[in-house]
C-alpha positions as CSV (number, residue, x, y, z in Angstrom):
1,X,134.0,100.6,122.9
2,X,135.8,103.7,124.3
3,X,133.3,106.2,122.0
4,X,130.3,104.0,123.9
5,X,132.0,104.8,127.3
6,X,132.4,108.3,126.5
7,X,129.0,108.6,125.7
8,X,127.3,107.2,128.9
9,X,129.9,109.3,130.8
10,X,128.5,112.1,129.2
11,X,124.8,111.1,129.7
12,X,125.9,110.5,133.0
13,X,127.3,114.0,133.2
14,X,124.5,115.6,131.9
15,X,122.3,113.3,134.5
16,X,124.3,114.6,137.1
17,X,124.2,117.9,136.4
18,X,120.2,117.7,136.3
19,X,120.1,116.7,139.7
20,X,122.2,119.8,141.0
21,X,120.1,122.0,139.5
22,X,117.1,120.8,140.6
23,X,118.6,120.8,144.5
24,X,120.8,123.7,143.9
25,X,118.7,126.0,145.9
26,X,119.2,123.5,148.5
27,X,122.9,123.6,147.9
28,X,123.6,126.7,148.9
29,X,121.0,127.1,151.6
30,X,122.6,123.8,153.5
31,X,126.6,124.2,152.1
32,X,126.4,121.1,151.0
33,X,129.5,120.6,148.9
34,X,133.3,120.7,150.0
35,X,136.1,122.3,148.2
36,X,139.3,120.9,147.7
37,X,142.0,122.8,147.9
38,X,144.4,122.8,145.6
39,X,142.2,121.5,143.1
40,X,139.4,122.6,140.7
41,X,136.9,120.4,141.8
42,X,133.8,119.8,144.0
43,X,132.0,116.8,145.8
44,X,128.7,117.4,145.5
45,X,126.3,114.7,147.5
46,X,123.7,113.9,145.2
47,X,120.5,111.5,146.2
48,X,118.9,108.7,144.1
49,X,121.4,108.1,141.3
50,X,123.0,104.9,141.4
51,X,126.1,103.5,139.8
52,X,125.8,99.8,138.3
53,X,128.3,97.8,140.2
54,X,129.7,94.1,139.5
55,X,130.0,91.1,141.5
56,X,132.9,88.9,141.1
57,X,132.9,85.3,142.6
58,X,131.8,81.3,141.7
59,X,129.0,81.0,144.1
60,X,126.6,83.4,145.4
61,X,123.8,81.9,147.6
62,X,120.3,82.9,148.2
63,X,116.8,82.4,146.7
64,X,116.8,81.4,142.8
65,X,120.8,80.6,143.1
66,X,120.2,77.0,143.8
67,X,120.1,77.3,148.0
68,X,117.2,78.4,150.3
69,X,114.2,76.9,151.5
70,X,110.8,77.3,151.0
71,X,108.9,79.8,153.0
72,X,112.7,81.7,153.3
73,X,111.8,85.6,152.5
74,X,113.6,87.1,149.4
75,X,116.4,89.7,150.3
76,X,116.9,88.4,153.6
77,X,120.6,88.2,154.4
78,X,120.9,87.7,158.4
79,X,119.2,88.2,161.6
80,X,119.4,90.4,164.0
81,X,117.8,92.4,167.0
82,X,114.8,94.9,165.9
83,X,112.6,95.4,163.0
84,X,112.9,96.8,159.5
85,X,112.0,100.1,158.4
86,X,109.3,100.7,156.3
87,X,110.2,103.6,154.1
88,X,112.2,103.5,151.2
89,X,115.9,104.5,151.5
90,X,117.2,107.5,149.5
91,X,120.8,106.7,148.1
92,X,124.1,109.5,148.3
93,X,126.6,109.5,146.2
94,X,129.4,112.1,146.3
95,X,130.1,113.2,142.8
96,X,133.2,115.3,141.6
97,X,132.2,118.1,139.7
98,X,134.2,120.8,138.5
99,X,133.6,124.6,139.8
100,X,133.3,125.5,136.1
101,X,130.1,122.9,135.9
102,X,128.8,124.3,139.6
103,X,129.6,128.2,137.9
104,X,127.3,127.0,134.2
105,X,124.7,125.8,137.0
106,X,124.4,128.6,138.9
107,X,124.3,131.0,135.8
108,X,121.5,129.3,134.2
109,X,119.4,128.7,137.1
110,X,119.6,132.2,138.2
111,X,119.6,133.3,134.3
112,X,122.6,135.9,135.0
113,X,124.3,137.2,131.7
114,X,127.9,136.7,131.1
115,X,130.0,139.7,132.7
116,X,131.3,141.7,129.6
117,X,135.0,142.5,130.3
118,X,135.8,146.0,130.3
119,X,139.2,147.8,130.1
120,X,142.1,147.9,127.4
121,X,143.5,144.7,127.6
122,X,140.4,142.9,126.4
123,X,142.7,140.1,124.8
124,X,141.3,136.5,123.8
125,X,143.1,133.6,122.9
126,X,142.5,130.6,120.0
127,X,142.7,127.7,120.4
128,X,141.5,125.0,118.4
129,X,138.9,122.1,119.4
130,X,138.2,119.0,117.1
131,X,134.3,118.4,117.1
132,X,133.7,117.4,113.6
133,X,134.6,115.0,110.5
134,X,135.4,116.2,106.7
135,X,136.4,114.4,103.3
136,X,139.9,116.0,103.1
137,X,142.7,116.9,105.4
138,X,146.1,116.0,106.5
139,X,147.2,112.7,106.7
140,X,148.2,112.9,110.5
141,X,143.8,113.8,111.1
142,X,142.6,110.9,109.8
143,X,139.7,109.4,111.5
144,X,140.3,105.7,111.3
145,X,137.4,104.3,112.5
146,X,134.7,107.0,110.6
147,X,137.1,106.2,107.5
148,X,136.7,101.9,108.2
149,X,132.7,102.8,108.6
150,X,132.2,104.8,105.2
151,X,134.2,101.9,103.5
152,X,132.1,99.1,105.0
153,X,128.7,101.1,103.7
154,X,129.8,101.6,100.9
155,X,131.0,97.6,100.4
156,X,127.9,96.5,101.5
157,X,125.7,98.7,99.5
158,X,127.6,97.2,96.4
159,X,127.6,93.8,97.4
160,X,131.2,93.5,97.5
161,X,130.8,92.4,101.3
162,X,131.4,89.0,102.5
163,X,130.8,88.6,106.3
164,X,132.9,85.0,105.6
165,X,135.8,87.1,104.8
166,X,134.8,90.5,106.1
167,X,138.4,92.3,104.5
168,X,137.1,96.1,104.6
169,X,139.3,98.2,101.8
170,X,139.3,102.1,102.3
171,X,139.5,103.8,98.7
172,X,140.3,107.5,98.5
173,X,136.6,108.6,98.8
174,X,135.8,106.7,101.6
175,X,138.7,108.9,103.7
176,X,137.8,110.4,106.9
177,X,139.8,113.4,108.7
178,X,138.8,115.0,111.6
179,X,138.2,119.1,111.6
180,X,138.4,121.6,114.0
181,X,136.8,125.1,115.3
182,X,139.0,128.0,116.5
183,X,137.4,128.5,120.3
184,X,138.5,132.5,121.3
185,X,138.8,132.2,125.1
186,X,138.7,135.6,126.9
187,X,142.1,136.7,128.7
188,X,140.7,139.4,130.7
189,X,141.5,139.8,134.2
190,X,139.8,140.7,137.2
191,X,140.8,141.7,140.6
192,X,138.1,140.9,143.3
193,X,138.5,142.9,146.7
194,X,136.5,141.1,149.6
195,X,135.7,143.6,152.7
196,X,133.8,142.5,156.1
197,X,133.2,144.2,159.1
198,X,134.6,142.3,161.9
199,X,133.2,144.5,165.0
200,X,131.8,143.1,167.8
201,X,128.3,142.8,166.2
202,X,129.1,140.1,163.6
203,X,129.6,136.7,165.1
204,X,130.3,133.3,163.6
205,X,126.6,132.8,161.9
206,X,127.3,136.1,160.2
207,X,131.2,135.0,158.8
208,X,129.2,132.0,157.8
209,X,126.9,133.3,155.5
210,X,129.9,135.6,154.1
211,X,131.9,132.3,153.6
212,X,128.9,130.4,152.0
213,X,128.6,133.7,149.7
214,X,131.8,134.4,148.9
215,X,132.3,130.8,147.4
216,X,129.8,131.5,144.8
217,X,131.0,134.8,143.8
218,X,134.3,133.6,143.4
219,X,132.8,130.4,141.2
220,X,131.2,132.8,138.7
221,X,133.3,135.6,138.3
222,X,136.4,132.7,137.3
223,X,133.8,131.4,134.8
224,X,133.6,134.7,133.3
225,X,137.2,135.8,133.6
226,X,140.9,133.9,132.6
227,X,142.2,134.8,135.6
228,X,141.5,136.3,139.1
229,X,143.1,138.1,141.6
230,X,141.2,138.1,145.3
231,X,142.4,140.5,148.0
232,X,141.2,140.6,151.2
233,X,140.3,143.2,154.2
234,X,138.8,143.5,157.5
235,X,137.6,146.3,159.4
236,X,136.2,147.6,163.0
237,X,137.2,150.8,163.0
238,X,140.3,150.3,161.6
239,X,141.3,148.2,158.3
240,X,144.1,146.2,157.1
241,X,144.6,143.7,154.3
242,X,144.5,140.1,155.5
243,X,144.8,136.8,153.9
244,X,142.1,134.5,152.8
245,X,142.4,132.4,156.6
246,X,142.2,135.2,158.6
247,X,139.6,137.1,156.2
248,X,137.3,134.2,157.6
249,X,138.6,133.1,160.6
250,X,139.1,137.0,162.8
251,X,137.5,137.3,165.7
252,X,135.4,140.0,166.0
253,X,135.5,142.8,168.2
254,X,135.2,146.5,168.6
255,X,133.4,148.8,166.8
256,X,132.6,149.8,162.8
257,X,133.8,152.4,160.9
258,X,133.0,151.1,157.2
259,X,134.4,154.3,155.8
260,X,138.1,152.4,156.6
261,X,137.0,149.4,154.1
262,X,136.4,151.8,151.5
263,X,139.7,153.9,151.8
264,X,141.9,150.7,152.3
265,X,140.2,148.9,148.8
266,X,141.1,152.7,147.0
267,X,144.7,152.2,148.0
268,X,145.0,149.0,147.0
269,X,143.8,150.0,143.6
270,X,145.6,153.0,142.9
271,X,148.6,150.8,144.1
272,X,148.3,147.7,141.9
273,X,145.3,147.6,139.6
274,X,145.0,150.1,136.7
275,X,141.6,150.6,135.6
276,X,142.5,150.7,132.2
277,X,143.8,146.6,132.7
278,X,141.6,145.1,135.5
279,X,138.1,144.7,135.7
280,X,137.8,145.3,139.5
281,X,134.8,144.0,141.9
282,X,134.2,145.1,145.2
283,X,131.9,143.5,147.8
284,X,131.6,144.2,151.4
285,X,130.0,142.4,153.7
286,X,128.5,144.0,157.3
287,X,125.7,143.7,159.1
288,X,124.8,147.8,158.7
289,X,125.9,149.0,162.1
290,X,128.1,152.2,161.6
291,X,129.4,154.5,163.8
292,X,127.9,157.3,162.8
293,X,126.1,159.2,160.2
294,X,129.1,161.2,159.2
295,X,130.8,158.4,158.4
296,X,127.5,157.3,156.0
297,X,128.0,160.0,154.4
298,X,131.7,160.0,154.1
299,X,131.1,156.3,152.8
300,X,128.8,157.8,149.9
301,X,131.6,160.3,149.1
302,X,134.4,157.8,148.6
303,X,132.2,155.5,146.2
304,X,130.7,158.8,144.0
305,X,134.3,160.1,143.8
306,X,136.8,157.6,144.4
307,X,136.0,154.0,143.5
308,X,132.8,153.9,141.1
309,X,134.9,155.7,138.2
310,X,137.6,152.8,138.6
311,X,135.0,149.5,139.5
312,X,132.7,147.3,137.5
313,X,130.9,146.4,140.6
314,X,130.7,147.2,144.1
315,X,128.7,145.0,146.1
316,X,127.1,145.2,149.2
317,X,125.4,142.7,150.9
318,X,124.2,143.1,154.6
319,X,123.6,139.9,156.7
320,X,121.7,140.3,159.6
321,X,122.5,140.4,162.9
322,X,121.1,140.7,166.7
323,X,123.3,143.4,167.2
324,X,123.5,145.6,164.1
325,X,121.0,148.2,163.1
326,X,120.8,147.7,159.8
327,X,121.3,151.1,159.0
328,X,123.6,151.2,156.0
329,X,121.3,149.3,153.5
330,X,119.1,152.2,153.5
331,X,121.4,155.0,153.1
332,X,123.0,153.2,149.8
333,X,119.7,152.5,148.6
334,X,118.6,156.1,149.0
335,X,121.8,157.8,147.7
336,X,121.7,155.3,144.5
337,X,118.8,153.1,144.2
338,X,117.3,155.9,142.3
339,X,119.7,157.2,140.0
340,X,120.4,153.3,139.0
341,X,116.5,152.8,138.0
342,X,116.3,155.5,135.8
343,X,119.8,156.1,134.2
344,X,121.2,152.2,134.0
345,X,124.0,153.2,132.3
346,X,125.0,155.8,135.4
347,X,127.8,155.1,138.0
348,X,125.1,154.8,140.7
349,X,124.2,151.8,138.6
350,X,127.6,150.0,139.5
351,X,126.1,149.9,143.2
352,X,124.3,146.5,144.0
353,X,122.7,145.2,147.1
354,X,121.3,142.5,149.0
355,X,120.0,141.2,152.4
356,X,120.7,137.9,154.0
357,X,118.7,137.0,156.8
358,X,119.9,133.3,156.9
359,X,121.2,130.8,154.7
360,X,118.1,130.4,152.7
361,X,118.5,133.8,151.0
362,X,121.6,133.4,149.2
363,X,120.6,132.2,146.6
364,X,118.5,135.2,145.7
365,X,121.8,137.8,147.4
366,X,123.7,135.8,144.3
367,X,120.9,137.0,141.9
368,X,120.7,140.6,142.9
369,X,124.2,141.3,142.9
370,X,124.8,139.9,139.1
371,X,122.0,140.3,137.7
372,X,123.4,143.5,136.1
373,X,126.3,141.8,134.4
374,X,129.0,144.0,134.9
């Protein structure tokens, strides 16, 4: 009874899982989901799946129970003011999912390679996982029930069965033990630096799509890697590290000098990450509106000298704003869109970018700034 269980949990699972994908476009346009803190899971609202449910009692009434009257109309169970719709009502149900399950999803859909840890410390663990049934093994593995099956076969294809006096008697060949693989499970670990531009340009809509963005990221690099370290910093013209509240809940103000992002992320790596241990990400978030184009090009100076030698990744993704000009997408694309085509394996290839306009594009930011696998 429990194996049946497991397996229409699992079917279940798998059923569940189906439906995400299929709406998980629509997922992470709308944000529908909502994290629990402190836990590694989910809710998910998912339409038209329905749980069989039980009714307990002696007597139910209604049509075909025993009460009713002719001409009474099926399903009916009360009166009341107005009229009935006539379109067919789509069910919710909140499901728990894991982030791991939402991170498999998302890689799938978007058909991102796993991230291939760099660095020295590229340690795995093993750890051993019992998915299989063999002849021989210790006493303390035996399968019971697989061992109780193989006898009964074997009883019945001799005839030495009676169901009057069904007495099942395991011989040594009939012995069932369950066996194991050794699953290597990657140790590497990552530090993941988060910087946005809090000026006076980028209001809540902006933070919103940065929040909705940032979820994701964090979902699929903790699929890839054992463990994760996030740091967070804000900037106008000015930067400081914050904590994960205030990285999303600043108000803005003032003006933009991105070049302080980049020279507050180098400190904190030449201060706690060596490159040689951490895979380190970097992703900034603005909406392109810099002070000046000195400061553009002291940006592109920074990154060539100072942070793409030591990075797997630095993303940028610009969101779009009334206020901002925009003007930063271009001058990373010109300085390294290039370089990245032609020489893949180049530095300039460790720059990634995208461009969300609204929540609808995402999905696709997600894509372009993984799709490299680094």
């Amino acid at each position: 009874m429990i194996s049946k269980i497991e397996q229409d949990h699992g079917r279940f699972r798998q059923i569940v899982k189906g439906k995400i994908r299929e709406d998980l476009r629509r997922f992470i346009a709308k944000g529908d989901f909502i994290a629990q803190e402190g836990r590694r899971l989910v809710s998910v609202p998912v339409h038209d799946i329905d749980l069989p449910t039980f009714r307990y009692g002696d007597k139910s009434g209604g049509l075909g129970m025993g009460d009713g009257k002719e001409g009474d109309t099926a399903g009916q169970s009360g009166r009341g003011p107005g009229q009935g719709g006539d379109q067919q009502g789509r069910h919710v149900m909140e499901v728990d999912v894991t982030i791991e399950e939402l991170a498999d999803v998302l890689g799938e859909e978007l058909k991102l390679p796993r991230i291939e840890p760099k660095g020295a410390h590229n340690l795995t663990s093993q750890k051993d996982r019992y998915n299989g049934v063999r002849p021989i093994g210790p006493a303390s593995l035996r399968h019971f029930k697989r061992t109780y099956r193989e006898a009964l076969k074997r009883q019945v294809t001799i005839g030495d069965y009676d169901p009057d006096d069904p007495v099942i008697i395991p011989i040594k060949r009939d012995l069932r033990y369950r066996s194991w693989t050794e699953i290597r499970k990657p140790q590497s670990s990552a530090a993941v630096i988060y910087m946005m531009d809090v000026s006076g340009s980028m209001g809540e809509e902006q933070k919103q799509l940065v929040r909705m963005q940032a979820f994701w990221m964090d979902a699929w690099l903790a699929r890839n890697y054992q463990g994760v370290e996030s740091r967070y910093i804000v900037h106008d013209v000015e930067a400081k590290e914050v904590d994960k509240p205030t990285f999303f809940g600043m108000k803005e103000d003032g003006g933009t000098r991105i070049s302080s992002a980049l020279e507050a992320a180098a400190k904190l790596i030449d201060d706690d990450y060596e490159p040689a241990d951490w895979n380190i990400y970097l992703f900034h978030f603005s909406d392109g509106d810099n002070s000046s184009d000195s400061d553009n090009r002291h940006c592109v100076k920074l990154l060539r000298e100072g942070l793409l030698p030591k990075v797997n990744l630095f993303g940028y993704t610009q969101v779009k704003s009334a206020y901002g000009s925009g003007h930063f997408y271009g001058v990373l694309k010109e300085e390294f869109a290039a370089t990245a085509v032609t020489q893949p394996d180049s530095q300039d290839a460790k720059v990634a970018m995208a461009k969300v306009g609204d929540r609808s594009e995402v999905y696709e930011a997600l894509r372009a700034l993984f799709s490299a696998g680094r």
